[in-house]
DOMI-186643 format. One record per residue: x, y, z of N, C-alpha, C, O, CB in turn; residue in three letters. Coordinates in steps of 0.001 Angstrom, whole numbers, plus 500000, padded with zeros to 6 digits. Atoms other than C-alpha are relative to their C-alpha. Glycine has a CB too. Example, Ala and Ser with C-alpha at 12.3 -4.5 7.8 and 13.67 -1.06 7.14 Angstrom:
<sekols>
500890498810500000512300495500507800500900501200500000501936501181500665499008500027501246ALA
499180498810499940513670498940507140499230501090500730499739502198500899500414500462498585SER
</sekols>
This chain:
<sekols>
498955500962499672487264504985495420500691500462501278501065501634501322501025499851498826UNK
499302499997498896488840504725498747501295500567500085502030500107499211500061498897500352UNK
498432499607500278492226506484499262501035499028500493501012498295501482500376501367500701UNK
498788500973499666495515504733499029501405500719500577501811501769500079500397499193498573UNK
498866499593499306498622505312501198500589499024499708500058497940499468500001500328501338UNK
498717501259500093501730503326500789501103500186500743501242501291500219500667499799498597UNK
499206499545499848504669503902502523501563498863499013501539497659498759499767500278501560UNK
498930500761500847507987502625500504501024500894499571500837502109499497499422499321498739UNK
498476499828500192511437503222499643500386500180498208499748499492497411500817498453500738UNK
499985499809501094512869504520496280500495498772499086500156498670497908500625501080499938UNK
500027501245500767514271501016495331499675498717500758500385497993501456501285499828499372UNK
501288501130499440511748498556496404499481499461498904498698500230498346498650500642500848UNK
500383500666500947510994496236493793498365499806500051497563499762499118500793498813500027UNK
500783500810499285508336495116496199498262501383499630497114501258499203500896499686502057UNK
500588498961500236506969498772496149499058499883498638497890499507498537501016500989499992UNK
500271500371501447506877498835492126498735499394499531497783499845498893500940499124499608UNK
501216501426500295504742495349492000498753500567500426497719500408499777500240498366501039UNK
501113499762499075502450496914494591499023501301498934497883501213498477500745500652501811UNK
500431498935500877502010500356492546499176499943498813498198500646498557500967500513499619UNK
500637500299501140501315498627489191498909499376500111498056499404499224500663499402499252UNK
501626500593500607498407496463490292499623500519500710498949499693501324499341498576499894UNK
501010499798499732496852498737492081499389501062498542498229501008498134500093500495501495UNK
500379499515501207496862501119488868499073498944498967498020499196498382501319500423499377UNK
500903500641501005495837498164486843498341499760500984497353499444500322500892498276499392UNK
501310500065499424492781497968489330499365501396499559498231501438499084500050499758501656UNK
501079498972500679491693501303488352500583501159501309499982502186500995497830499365499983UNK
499462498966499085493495503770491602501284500999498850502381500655498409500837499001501601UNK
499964498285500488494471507046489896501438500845500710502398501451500234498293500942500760UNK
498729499382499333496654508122492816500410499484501223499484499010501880499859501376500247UNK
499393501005498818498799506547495741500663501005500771501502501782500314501131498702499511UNK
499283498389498691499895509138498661501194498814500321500993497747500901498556500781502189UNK
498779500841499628503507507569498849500832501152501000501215502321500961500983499431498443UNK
498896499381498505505436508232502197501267499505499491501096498592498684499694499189501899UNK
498513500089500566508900507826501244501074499849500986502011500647500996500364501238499220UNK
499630499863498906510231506405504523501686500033499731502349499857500753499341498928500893UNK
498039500366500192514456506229503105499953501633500023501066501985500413500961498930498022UNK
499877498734499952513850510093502965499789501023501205500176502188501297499325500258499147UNK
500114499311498855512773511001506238499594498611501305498552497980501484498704501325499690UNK
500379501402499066513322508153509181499205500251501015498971499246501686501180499277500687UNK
501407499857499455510499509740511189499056499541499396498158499304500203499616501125500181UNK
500926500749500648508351508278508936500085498790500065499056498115500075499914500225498908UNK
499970501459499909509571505096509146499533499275501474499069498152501670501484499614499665UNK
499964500301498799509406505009512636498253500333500638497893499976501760501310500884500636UNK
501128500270499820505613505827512442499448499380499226498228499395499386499472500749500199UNK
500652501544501103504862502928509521500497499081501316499535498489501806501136499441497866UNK
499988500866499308506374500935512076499418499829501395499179498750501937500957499844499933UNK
501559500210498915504002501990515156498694500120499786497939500422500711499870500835501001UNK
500686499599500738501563502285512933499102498132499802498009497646500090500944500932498732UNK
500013501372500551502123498507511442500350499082500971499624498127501246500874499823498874UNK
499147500684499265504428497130513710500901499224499072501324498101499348499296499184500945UNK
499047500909501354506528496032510426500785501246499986500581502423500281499126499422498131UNK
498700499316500227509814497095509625499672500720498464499525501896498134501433498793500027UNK
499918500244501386509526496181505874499137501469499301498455502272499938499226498337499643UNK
500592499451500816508430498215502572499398499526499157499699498391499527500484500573499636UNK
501581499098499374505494498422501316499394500120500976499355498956501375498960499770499620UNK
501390499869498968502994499236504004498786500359499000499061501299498254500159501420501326UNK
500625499416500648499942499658502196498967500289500712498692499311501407499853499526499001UNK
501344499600499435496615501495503702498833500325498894498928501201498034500233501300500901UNK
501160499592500833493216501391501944499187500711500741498653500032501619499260498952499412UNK
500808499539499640491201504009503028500554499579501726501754499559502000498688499561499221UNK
498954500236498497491684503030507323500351498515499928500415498100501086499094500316501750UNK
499919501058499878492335499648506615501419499956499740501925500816499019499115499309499336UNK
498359500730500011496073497966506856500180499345499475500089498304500126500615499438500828UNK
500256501392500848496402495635503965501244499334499976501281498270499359499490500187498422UNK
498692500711499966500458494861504776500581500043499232500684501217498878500112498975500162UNK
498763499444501275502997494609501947499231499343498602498032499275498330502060499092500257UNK
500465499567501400502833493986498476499578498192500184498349498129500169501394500830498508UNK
500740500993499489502167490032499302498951499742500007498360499041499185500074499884500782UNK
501200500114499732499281490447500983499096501171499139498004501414499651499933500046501497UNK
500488499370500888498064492648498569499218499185498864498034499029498566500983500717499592UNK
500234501134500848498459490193496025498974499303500057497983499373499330500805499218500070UNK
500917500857499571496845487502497926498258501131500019497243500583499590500713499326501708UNK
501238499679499401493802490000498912499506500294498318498279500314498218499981501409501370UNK
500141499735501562493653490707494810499058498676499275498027498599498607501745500068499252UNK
500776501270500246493181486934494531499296499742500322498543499151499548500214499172500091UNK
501404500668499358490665486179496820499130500974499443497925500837499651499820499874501803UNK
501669499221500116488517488857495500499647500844500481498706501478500004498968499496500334UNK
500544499209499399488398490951498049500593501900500079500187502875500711500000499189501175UNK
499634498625500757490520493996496333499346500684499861499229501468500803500371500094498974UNK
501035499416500373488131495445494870499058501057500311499006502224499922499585499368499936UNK
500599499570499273485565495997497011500425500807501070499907501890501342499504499254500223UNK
499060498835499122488234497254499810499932501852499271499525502970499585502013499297499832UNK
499676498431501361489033500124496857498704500230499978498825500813498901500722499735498009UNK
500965499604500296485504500835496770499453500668498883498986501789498679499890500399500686UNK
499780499274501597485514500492492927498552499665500102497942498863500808501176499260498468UNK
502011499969500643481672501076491434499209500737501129497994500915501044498989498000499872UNK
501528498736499782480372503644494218500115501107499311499233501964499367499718500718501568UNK
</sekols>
């Protein structure tokens, strides 16, 4: 399975949502940056992303955006395969 990065804030609802379905997909562990704890971090999610906001999520090198587009990429189907569940 592909590794997951997130960056997000300790009360982020948005975070939360994001966390639980990727667990319910089957990801194990999430490297969370914790940008409210150190604003150098934030300030490279955002040249990074070019987004302010929390979540950022990264699959493996890919940029999948906040918990939203997460969602959406869940629905279409193409979750999954990103996570490189079944090699």
């Amino acid at each position: 399975m592909n590794p997951v990065k997130m960056y997000t804030t300790q009360v982020c609802p948005y975070c939360v949502r994001a966390k639980a379905l990727l667990k319910q997909r089957g990801v194990a562990e999430i490297e969370e940056i914790r940008v409210d704890l150190d604003p150098a971090q934030r300030d490279h999610m955002v040249n990074l992303t070019g987004r302010r906001t929390v979540p950022q999520i990264f699959i493996g090198d890919t940029h999948v955006g906040g918990c939203d587009d997460l969602v959406a990429l869940d629905q279409a189907g193409r979750l999954m395969p990103l996570l490189g569940a079944g090699r």
